[in-house]
N, C-alpha and C positions, 0 to 999 in steps of 0.2 A: 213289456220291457221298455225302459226308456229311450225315447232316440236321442239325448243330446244331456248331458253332464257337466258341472264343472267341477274342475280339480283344485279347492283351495290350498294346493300348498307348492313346492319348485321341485326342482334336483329330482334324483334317480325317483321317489316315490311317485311324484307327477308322469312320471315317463313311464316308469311302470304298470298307472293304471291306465294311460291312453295305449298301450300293451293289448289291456283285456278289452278294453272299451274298442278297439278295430277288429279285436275275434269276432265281438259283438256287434260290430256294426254300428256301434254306439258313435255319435258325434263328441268329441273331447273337448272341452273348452280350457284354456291354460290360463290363469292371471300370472301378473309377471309384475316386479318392482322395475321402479327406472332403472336399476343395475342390472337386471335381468331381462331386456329387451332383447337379447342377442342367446339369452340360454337354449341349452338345446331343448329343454321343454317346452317353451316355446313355437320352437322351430317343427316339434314332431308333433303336436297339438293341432287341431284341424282349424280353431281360430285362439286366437291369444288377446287378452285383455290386460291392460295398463291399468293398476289398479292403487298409485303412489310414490314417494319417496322410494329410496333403498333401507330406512330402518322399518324394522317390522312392525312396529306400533303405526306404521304409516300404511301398510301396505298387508303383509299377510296375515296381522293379527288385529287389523282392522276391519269391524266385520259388519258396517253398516259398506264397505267398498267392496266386500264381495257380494253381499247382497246385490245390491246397484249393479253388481259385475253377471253374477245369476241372470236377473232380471233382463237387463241388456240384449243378451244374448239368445235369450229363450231358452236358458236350460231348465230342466226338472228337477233336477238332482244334484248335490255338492256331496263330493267325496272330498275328507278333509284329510285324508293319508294318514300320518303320523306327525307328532310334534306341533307346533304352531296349538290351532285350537282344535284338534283333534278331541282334545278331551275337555272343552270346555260346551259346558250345558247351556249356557246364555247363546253361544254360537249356533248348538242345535236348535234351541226354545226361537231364536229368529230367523230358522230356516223355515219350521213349520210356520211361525205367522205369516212370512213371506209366501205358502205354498207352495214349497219348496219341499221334496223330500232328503233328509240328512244320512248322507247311508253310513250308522252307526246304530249304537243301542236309543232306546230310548231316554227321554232328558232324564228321567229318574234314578236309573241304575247309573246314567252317569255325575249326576250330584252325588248319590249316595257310596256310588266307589271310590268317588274323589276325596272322601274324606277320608284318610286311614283309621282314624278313632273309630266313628259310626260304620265301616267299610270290617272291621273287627268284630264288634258287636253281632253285626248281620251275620259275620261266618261262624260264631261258637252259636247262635242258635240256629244254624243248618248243620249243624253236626261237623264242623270242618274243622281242623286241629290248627291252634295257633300258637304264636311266638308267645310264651310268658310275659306279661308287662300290668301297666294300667293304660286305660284308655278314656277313663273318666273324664266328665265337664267341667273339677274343681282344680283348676290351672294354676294355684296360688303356688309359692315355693315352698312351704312349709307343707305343703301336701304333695307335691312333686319329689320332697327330698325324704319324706316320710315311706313313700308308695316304692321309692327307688332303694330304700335299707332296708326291703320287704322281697326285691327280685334279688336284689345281689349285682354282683357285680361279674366279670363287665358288663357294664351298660350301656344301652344304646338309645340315645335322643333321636327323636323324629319329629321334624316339619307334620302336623293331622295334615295339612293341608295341598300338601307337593310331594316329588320328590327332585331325584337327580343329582341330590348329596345335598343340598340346600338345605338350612338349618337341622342338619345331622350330626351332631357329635359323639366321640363312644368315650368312655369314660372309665379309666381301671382304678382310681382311687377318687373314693368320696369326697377327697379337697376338693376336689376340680369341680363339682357338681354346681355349685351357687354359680361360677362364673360363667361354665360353659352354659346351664341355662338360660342366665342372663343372654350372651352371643349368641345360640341357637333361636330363642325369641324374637333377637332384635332380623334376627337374617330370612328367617320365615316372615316374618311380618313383611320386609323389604320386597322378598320372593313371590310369595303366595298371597299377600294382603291380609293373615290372618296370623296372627303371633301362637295359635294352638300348639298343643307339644304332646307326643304319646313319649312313654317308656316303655323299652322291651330290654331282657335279655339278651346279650349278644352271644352267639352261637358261637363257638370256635372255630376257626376253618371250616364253616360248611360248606355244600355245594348249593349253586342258585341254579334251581331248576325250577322251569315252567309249562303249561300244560295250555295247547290250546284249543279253545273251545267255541261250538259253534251251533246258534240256535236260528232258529224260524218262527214265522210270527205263530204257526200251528204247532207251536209248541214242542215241536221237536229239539231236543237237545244231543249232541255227540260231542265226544273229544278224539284231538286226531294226532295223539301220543305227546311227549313230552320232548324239549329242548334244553340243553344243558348250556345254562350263559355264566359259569361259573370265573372267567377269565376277562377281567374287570380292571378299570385305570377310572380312577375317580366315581366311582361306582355307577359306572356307564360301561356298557357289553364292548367288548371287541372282538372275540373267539364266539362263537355257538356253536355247536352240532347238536344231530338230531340224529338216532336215537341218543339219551345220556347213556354213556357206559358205566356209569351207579346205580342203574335203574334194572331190575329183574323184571321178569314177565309178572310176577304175579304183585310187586309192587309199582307196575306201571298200571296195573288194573287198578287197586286202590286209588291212586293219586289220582286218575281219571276219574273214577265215579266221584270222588269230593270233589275235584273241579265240575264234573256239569254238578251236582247240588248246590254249590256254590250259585251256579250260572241259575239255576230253578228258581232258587231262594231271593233271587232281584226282579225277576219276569225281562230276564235278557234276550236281547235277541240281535243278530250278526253275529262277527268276530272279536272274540274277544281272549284275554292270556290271564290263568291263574297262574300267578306266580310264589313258590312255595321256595322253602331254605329243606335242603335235607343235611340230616348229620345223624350218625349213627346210626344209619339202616332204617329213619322215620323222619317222615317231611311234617311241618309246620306251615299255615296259610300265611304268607306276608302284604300280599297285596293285589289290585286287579287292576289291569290295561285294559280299558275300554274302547281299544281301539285295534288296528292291525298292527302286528308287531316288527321293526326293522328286520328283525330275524325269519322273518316268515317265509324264506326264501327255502331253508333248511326241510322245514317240512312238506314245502309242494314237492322237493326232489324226493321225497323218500314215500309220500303219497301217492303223486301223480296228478293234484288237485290242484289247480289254479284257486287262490282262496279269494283273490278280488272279486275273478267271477262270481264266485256264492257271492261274497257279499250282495254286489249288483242284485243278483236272483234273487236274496233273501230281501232286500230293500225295496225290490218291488213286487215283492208279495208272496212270490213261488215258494215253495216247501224246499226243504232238503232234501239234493238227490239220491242222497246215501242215508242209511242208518248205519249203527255204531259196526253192526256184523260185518258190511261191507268196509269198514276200514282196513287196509294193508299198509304195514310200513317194509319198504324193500329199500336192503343196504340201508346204507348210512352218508350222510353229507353234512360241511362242515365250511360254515361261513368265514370269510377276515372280512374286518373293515377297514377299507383304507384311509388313512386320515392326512391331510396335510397337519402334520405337526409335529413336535421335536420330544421324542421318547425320552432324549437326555436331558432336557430343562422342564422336567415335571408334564409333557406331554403340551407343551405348549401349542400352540392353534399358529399355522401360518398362512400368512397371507401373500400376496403376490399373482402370477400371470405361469398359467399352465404352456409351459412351451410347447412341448411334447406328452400327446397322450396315445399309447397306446394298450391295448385289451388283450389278456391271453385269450389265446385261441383254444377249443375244447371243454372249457369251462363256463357256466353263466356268470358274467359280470354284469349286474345290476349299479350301472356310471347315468350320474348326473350332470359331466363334464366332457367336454373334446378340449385338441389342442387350441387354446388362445382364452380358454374360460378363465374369467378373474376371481379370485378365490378372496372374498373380501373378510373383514370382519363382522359383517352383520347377521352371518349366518353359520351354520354348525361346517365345520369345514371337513366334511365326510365326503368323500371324494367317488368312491364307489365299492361296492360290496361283490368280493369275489368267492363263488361259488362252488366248491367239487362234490361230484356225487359217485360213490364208488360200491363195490358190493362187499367190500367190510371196510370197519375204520380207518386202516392204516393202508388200505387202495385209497382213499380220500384223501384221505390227508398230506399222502405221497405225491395225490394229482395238484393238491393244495398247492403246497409248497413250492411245484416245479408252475404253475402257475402264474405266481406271485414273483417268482424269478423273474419269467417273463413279459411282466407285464412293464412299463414305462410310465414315468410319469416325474418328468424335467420342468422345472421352473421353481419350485417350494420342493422346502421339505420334505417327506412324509414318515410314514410309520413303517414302511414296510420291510428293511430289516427286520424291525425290532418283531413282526410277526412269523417272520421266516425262524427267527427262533424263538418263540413263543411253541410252535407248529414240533419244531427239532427237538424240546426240551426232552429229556428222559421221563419227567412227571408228567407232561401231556400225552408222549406216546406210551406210558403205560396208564393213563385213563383215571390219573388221580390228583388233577388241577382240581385246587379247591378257588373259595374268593379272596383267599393272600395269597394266591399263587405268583403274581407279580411280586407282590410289595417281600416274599420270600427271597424270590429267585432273579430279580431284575436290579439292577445297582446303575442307575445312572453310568453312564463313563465320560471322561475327562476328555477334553478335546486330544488325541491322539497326533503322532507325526503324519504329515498326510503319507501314504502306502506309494513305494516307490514306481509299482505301475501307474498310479494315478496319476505320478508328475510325470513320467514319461510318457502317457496319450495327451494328457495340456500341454503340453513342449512339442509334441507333435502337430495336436491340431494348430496351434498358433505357428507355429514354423509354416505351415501348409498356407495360412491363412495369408501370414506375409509375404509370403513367395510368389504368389498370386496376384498380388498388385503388382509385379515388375514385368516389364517387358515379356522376358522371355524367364517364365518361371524354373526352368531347369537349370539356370545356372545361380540358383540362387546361394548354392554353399560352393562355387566356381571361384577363385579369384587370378589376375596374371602367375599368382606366386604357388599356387597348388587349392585346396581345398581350406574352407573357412571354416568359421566357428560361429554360430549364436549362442548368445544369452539373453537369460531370460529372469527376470523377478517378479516370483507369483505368488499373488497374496489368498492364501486361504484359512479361513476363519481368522485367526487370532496370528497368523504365522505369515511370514515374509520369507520365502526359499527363492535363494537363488539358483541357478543351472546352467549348464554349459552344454550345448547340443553340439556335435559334430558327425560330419555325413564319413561311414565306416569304409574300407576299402571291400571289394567283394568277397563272400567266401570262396576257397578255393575248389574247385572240380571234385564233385561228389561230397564235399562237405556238407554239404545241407542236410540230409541226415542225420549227421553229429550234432548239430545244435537243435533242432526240436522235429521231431516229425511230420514236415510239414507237407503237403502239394503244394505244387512249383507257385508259388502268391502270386494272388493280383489277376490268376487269371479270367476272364472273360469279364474283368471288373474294371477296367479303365485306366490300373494303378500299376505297375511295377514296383513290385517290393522294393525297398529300401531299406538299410541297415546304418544304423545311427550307435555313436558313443555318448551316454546320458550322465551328466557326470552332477550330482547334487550330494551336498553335505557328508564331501570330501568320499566319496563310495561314487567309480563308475561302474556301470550298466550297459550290455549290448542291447538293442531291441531294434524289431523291427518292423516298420512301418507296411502291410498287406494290402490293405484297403481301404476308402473312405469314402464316405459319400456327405448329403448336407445332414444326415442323422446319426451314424452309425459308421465307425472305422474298426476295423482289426487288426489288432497287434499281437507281434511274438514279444513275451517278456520272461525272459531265465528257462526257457524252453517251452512256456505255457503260453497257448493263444489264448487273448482276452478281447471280450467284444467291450466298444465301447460307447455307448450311450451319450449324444453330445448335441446341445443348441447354446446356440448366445441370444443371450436377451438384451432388448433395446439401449441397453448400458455398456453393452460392450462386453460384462462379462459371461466368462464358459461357466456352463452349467453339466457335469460328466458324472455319469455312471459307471463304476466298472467294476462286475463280481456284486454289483447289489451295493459298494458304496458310493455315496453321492458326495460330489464339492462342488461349490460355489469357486471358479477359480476369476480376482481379476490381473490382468498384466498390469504391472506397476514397472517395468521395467525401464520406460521414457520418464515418469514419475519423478522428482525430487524426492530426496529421501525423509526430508519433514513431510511430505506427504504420503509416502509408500505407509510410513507409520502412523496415520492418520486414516490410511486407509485399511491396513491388517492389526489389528489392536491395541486402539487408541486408547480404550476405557470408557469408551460413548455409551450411555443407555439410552438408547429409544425404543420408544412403545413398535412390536409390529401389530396394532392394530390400534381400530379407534376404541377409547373407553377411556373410564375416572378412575382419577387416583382416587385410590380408599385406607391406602397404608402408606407412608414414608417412614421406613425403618432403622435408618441410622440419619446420624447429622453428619452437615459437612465438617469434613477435617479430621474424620472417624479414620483409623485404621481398617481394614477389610480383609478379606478371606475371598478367592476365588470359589463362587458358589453362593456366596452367603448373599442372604434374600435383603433388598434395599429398598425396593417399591412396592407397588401390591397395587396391582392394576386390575378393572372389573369389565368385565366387555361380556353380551351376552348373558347374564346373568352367573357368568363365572368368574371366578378371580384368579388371576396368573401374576406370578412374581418374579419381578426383573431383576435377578442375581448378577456379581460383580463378575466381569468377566474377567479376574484376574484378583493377584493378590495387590494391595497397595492400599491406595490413601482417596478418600473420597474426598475428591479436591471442591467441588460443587456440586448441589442440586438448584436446580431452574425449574422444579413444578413444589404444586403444593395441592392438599388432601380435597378434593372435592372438583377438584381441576380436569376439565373434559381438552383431551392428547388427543393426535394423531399421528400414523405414523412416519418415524423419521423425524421429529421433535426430541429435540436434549432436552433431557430429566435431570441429566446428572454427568460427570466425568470420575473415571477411576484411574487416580496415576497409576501406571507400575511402577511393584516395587522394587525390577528391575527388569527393564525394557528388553524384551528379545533382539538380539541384534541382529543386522541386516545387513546381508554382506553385500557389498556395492558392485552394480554391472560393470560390468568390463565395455569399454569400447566393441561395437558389433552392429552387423546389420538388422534392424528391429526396422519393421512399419508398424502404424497405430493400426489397430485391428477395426474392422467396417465388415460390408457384406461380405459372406464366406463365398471364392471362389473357384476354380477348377481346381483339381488334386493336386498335389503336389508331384511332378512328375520328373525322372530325370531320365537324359539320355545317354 
């Protein structure tokens, strides 16, 4: 076995296999970008190596600096995780010159799986069932357009040379064939460095299911059941489980014996995912990951297998401990991935500073982040992968969900709503998500009025906040004349709400009861409940203030206690969770009112992340549609488009098509085309908000 390893890649994967690497005793060595000097992999790696810039051509998909980084260090071995050059054969071909072992398949099966044309070829003569299409060498369009009114329609382009949705187009009328071609060439080319192109058949709502497989250099081959990644956003997995609940016993048998044939038919050996499309009760071969799969979580919980391990064992020479007999799959478990990014603007990737991170408890979460990690754009903004394992599906997915609840994660965005009901959906829990199951059942939604609990815990913590800088914090709603009032103007998203907080008289003797059923608040918490009048957009609200700390306060609202999730970031503004939704709140209440609206929807685009414009979609002076797409920005190899965030008049753009942004740079301005109005503070005691301090307490 080896004693010292390096891990060419970051985040939860890196972390993961210095995991297995301490069962084993194994020394972990972590590279790390200039952005990543402080990551937690890093920090749980036994030495860490500085290995470049923060872009990844500089750094982890530079692979004469991890060499040099190998070497350095005295490691044996590079495990290349997932992503990055996990599946690049030039990466493996200069670990072995280096003397260096690559713990992956050999460089051949992974040239030869990399190509999806020839990666086809190889599987119809091992007997393995595939997507109808061509996959031929004659690339011309006249033979492309000829080969594709031969499958029918729909049809499906592919990148031979990638995937990831890159140079992918589907296509339901043969107009569109010449040009989509055209685009789909020019964008694999861009992508992959190879402008090749297969056609296939596009399947109808199939399910994507995949099979993983695992070999030794003695030739042993096993498969250790199949994972259902059928719940897909940009044709990138979000949902997995393992077992698929479209899969019978005796067509899990099938599927497994073609996946190891498949595995035979290259002379594979490690871990690797045949990944098949099933529809109609019969699976088709689509393609093969030569490497560990994100998902792989799904099947140690129902195995019992740590798969890194093997890896390690099988890369250094050992046999497989198991044969196919000894496979067991027990229960069922069923991965999210948690993303920083925004479900309703097309899944967009965000960026920013992790305030708060915390992990359910009970479950494995597979996190590449703690509180303070910066979630930049240079890297996939996957945040951490949470895990239930239960003894039938809907125990899992039940622990899923309550999970996910609890898990935190203040400063950006994320996706986690939008999985809590992905998880709820009536077609997931009855076990028949296909790969449109989003794009069926998910409908973007419109920036909504913010939820009356949520202004009434922002109006709280800021009241709290205030109070706190005065002398003597308890008489902050005190004045000679009786009891006072604050107001407050709080800009969230696109919206400026104004508010009126006032401190409520006591309830009366044994009332408490009547208004929610509560124990006597605050106690052994440092807080004495408080009871406030919330008065916004003309509807007042009793609520009442229980407890607070610098994370988390409790509030009674219309009889319901709600926890609430809450940091301020270096800007001053609140960042709150409650019930699962997030806002971004900031006080604009000292503010000038040409700046409140300047500050809650102005019409500014800026890029959040760094990258090139590749599209400017309207001119200035255009009319607009809130929604409608005006830029088309590339970061990462992905393109995200910057929609108008309102209806109105596209008064300027300030970039132009080839042009490398960052973020918080004006692209553009979008008048409205009729300004939300902003009802002006009232005279009232406000301080500027600074470090949060003692509770708000009254006597």
């Amino acid at each position: 076995m080896f004693s010292k390893i390096l891990i060419a890649n970051r985040g939860e994967i890196a972390i993961r296999v210095i995991r297995s690497c301490r069962a084993l005793g194994i020394r972990s060595v972590a590279v790390v970008s200039a952005a990543d000097r402080h990551a937690l992999h890093a920090r749980l790696a036994d030495e860490a190596y500085e290995i470049g810039a923060a872009p990844p051509r500089e750094s982890y998909l530079n692979i004469a600096r991890l060499i040099t980084a190998a070497q350095a260090t005295g490691a044996e071995a590079v495990h290349p995780g997932y992503g990055f050059l996990s599946e690049n054969a030039d990466f493996a071909e200069a670990c072995a010159a280096a003397g260096l072992v690559f713990i992956g398949p050999p460089v051949e099966a992974i040239r030869l799986m990399g190509n999806k044309a020839e990666a086809k070829r190889r599987m119809r003569e091992a007997g393995v069932p595939c997507i109808p299409g061509y996959d031929g060498t004659d690339q011309s369009d006249a033979t492309l357009i000829r080969e594709a009114e031969k499958i029918g329609l729909p049809l499906m382009i592919k990148a031979a040379a990638g995937g990831g949705g890159r140079g992918m187009r589907r296509i339901n009328d043969f107009a569109e064939l010449p040009a989509a071609l055209a685009s789909a060439r020019s964008e694999a080319q861009s992508a992959f460095g190879s402008a090749e192109l297969i056609l296939e058949y596009a399947l109808t709502a199939p399910r994507h299911v995949e099979v993983q497989v695992f070999a030794d250099t003695q030739g042993n081959v096993i498969h250790l059941g199949e994972r259902d990644c059928s719940i897909q956003r940009r044709h990138q997995k979000v949902i997995e489980e393992a077992p698929s609940p479209a899969v019978t016993p005796e067509l899990r048998v099938r599927m497994g014996e073609a996946a190891v044939r498949a595995a035979r038919a290259i002379g594979y050996v490690g871990a690797g995912t045949i990944e098949f499309l099933l529809a109609e009760g019969d699976f088709v071969f689509m393609e093969m990951n030569t490497r560990l799969q994100v998902e792989h979580p799904v099947t140690e919980l129902i195995t019992g297998l740590d798969l890194v391990d093997l890896q390690l064992r099988v890369a250094a020479g050992e046999p497989l401990p198991l044969s196919q007999a000894d496979v067991r799959l027990d229960g069922h478990a069923i991965e999210a991935r948690l993303y920083a990014e925004n479900p309703d603007a097309g899944f967009l990737p965000q960026t920013g500073t992790l305030l708060r991170w915390q992990a359910p408890a009970g479950v494995r979460v597979d996190a590449g982040v703690d509180t303070g990690t910066e979630i930049t754009s240079h890297y996939d903004p996957l945040l951490a992968k949470v895990i239930a394992h239960g003894a039938t599906r809907d125990a899992a997915r039940q622990k899923l969900i309550a999970a996910l609840r609890e898990t935190a994660a203040l400063g950006v965005a994320t996706n986690k709503a939008f999985l809590v009901g992905c998880l709820e959906h009536p077609e997931f829990f009855a076990g028949r998500a296909t790969t449109d199951f989003i794009a069926a059942h998910f409908t973007p939604q419109a920036e909504a009025d913010p939820r009356s609990e949520l202004l009434a815990a922002a109006a709280l913590i800021l009241a709290q906040r205030s109070a706190a800088r005065l002398p003597q914090p308890e008489l902050a709603f005190w004045r000679s004349s009786g009891t006072a009032e604050m107001h407050f103007t709080l800009g969230i998203g696109n919206r400026a709400v104004s508010l009126r907080l006032t401190l409520a008289p006591p309830l009366p003797a044994g009332a408490r009861e009547q208004y929610s059923p509560l124990p006597q608040a605050g106690e052994g918490q440092g807080v004495r409940a408080q009871r406030f009048e919330i008065e916004a957009n003309g509807i007042t609200n009793q609520v009442e203030f229980l407890s607070c700390d610098s994370n988390t306060c409790r509030i009674a609202f219309a009889g319901l206690i709600h926890e609430v999730r809450h940091a301020f970031d270096p800007e001053g503004r609140l960042h709150l969770e409650v019930d699962g939704a997030q806002a971004v709140v900031s006080d604009l209440t000292m503010q000038p009112a040409q700046a409140r609206e300047a500050t809650a929807g102005s019409g500014r685009l800026t890029p959040p992340m760094n990258g090139r414009i590749v599209a400017v979609l309207a001119a200035a002076g255009a009319q607009v549609k809130r929604g409608q797409g005006l830029i088309v920005l590339e970061s990462m190899k992905m393109e995200h488009t910057l929609a108008a965030p309102c209806d109105g008049v596209l008064a300027e753009l300030t970039c132009a098509v080839g042009e490398q942004v960052a973020p918080g740079k004006l692209l553009g301005t979008v008048i409205p085309a009729k300004a939300s109005p902003v009802i002006p503070a009232k005279a009232g005691i406000h301080e500027p908000p600074e470090t949060p301090g003692s509770p708000l307490s009254r006597g």
